[in-house]
Every structure is written in structure tokens, then in C-alpha cells.
C-alpha positions in Angstrom: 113.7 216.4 84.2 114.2 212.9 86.1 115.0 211.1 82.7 118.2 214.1 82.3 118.8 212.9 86.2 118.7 209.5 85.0 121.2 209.7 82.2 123.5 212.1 83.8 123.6 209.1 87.1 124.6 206.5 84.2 127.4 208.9 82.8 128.5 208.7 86.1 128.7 205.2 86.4 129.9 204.4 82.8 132.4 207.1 84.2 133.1 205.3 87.4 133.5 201.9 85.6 135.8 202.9 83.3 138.3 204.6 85.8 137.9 201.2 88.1 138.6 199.1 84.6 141.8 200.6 83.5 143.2 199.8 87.6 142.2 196.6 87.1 143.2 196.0 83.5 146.7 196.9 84.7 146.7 194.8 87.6 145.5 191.7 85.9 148.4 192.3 83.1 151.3 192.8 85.0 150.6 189.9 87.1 149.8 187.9 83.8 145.8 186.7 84.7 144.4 189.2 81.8 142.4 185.9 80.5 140.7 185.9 84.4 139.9 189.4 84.0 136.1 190.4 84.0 135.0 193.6 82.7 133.5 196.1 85.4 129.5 196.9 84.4 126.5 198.9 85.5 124.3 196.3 87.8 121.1 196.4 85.0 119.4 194.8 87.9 119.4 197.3 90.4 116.3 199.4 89.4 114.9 196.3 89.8 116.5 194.5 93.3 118.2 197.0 94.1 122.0 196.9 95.1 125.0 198.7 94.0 126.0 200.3 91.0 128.8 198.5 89.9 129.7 194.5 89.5 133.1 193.4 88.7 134.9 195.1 91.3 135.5 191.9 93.3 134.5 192.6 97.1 134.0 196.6 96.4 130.2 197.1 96.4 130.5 200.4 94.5 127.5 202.6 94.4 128.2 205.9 92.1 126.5 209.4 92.6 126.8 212.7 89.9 124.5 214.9 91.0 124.5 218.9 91.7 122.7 218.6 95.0 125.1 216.7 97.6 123.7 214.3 99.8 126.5 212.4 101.2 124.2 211.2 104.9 121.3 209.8 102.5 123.9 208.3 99.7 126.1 206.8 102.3 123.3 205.0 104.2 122.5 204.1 101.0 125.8 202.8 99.9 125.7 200.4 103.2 122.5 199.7 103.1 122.5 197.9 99.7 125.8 196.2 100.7 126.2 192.4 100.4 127.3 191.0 103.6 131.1 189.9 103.2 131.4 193.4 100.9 132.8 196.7 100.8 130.7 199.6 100.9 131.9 202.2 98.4 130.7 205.3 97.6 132.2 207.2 94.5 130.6 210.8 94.1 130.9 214.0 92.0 129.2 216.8 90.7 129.7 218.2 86.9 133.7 219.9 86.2 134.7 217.9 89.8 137.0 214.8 90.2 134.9 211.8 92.0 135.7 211.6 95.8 135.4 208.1 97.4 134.0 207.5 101.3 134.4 204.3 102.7 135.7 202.9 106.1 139.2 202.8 106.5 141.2 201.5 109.7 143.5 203.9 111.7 146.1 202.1 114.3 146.0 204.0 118.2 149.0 202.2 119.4 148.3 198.1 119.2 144.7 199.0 118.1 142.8 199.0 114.9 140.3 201.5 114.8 137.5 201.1 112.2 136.7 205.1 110.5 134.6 206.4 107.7 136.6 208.3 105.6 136.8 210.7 102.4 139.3 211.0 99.9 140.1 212.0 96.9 140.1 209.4 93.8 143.6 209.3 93.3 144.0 207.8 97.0 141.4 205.1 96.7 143.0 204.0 93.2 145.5 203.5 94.9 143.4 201.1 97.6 141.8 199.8 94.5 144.9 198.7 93.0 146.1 196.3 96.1 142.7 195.2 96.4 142.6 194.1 92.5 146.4 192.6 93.3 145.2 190.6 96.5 142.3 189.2 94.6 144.2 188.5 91.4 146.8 186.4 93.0 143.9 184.1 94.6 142.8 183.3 91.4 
């Protein structure tokens, strides 16, 4: 049973890393730096040093979860826990026939304030995150 776990978590990633690939792939055309373009991968080396899932992402330290049982406390303490200082925590989750939601921390403005708040959204939103991130890190290259 924990090798069908296994394989079903690396779907999930493959999954993850294609969705993330295609955002960046786009970004990196239209601003003409495809040849500084890096693929986004699995981290092989997390089984054995731990870290997130996902390298390639630039600053987004993406770990990936598709599981049945939901455990967004445990995979979010996670997710921060294995963050690099100067990253992102990111945590894209689903479970089988559901679209991957996405918590990270997010900023809200209270009048002349900048409030920092974890937050949950749907893919489509953090694409959209994703997107300006791959654009601001695109044009510093």
C-alpha cells in the first residue's frame, strides 16, 4: 500500500511540475529568455535531505500533496518547515477528480499597512501569482 501512496505523491508532482512548466515556458517566450529557461523537476534528493518537492520554480519552494486523507496543519508545517531561508513556502494539494488548491502567505493592506496572511486559493489564482513571479525573475536575468 505505501509504494501505491508513493507513486500516486509523484503523479502529483509530475502533475504539479508540468502545470508550473507551461506558466513559465510562456513567460520566458514572450519576454524572449526561452534559452535561460530551466525545466521545473521533482527534488530526487528530498527522500534523502529532505526539502521541497519541486526545483526550478525560482524563489517558490513548492512542496506538492495528492492524497485522499487531508492534512493541511501537518503538510503546511511541513511546507515551511523544509523552506530555504530567502524562499517561498508553497503548498499545492489535491485529492483524486479535484483541481490542486495552493496555501501560501499572501499580504493584505489595512489602510497604510501590510498585513502578512496564510491563504488558500484555487490554482487558477496562484498561476496567476506564478506568472508575475516567473516575469520579475525573468527580467533580472
Amino acid at each position: 500500500m505505501a509504494s501505491k501512496s508513493k507513486s500516486k505523491g509523484m503523479r502529483g508532482e509530475y502533475e504539479a511540475a508540468a502545470i508550473l512548466q507551461t506558466v513559465k515556458d510562456e513567460v520566458a517566450e514572450a519576454l524572449g529568455k526561452v534559452h535561460l529557461s530551466t525545466r521545473i523537476v521533482r527534488n530526487l534528493e528530498q527522500t534523502r535531505s529532505g526539502g521541497f518537492d519541486l526545483t526550478g520554480t525560482f524563489n517558490h519552494a513548492v512542496e506538492v500533496k495528492f492524497q485522499e486523507q487531508f492534512n493541511l496543519a501537518g503538510w503546511w508545517h511541513q511546507a515551511v518547515t523544509q523552506c530555504p531561508e530567502g524562499m517561498i513556502p508553497i503548498l499545492m494539494y489535491r485529492k483524486a477528480g479535484v483541481k490542486f488548491r495552493v496555501r501560501m502567505f499572501t499580504y493584505a493592506l489595512v489602510g497604510s499597512r501590510r498585513v502578512k496572511v496564510l491563504s488558500d486559493m484555487d490554482l487558477a489564482s496562484y498561476l496567476v501569482i506564478f506568472r508575475l513571479h516567473c516575469e520579475d525573475e525573468f527580467k533580472k536575468l
